[in-house]
N, C-alpha and C positions, 0 to 999 in steps of 0.2 A: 639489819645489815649483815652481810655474810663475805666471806672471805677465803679462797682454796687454798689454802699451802700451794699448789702447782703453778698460783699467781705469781708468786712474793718474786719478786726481782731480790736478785744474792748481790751484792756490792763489797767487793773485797774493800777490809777497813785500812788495813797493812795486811802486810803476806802472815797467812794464817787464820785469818779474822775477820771470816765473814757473817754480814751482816742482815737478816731480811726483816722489814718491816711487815708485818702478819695483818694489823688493821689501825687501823686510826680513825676517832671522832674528835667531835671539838674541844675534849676534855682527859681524853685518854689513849695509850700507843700502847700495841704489844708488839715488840721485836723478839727474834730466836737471832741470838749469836753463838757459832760454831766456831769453838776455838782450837786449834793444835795445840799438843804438849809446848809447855815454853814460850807461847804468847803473852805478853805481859802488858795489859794496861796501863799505861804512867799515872800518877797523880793526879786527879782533878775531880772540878765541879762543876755542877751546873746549877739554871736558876729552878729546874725539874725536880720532886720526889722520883725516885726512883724503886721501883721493889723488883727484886730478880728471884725467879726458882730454877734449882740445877735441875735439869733434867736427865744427863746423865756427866759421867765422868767426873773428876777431881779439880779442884778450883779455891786457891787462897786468895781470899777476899778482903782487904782493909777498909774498913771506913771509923773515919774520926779518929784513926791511930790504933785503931785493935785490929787483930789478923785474928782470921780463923779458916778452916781448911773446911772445905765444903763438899760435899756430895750428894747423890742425886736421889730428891725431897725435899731435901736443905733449900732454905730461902734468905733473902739479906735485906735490909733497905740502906738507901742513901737518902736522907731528905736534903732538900733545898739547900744549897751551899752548902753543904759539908764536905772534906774532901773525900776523894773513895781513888781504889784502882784494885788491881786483879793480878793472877799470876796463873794461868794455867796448867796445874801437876800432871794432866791428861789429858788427850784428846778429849774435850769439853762442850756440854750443850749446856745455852744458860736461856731460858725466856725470862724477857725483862718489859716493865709496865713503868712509864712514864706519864708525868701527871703535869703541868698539861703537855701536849704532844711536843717531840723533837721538830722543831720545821726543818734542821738539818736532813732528818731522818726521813719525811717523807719523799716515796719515788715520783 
């Protein structure tokens, strides 16, 4: 299966925080969220693993109560119910792989 970037429908999440879903199969999702300075993620979880790589710009990332400040190569996970959220230092690219798919998330 094959997938263009020119495809992806952008879904603002809140202002600043958008969203494109890049491919999905029965078992795995890769989304790219582009975040503005100052976006911030609130606390939460899901019943998804999740594993994110910066791709570029600056990104404090909590999960399970640690913070660490992220940039681009940097990676993070959230497994299954743990809590996680985000804080955008930069104009930010995050690609993020979810295990099994968001059905939120598909377009």
């Amino acid at each position: 299966m094959f997938f263009e970037y020119s495809d992806a429908k952008a879904v603002e999440v809140v202002p600043g925080l958008i969203r494109r879903t890049l491919i999905s199969g029965d078992k795995l999702m890769i989304c790219r969220f582009d975040l503005d300075r100052g976006v911030e993620i609130p606390v939460h979880s899901h019943p998804h693993d999740q594993a994110g790589y910066i791709a570029s710009g600056k990104i404090r990332v909590t999960v399970d109560g640690k913070s660490l400040d992220l940039g681009p190569g940097d990676s993070y996970s959230a497994p299954s119910g743990v809590l996680h959220s985000a804080l955008a230092l930069e104009a930010t690219v995050v690609v993020d792989t979810f295990c099994p798919p968001r059905g939120d998330y598909r377009d």
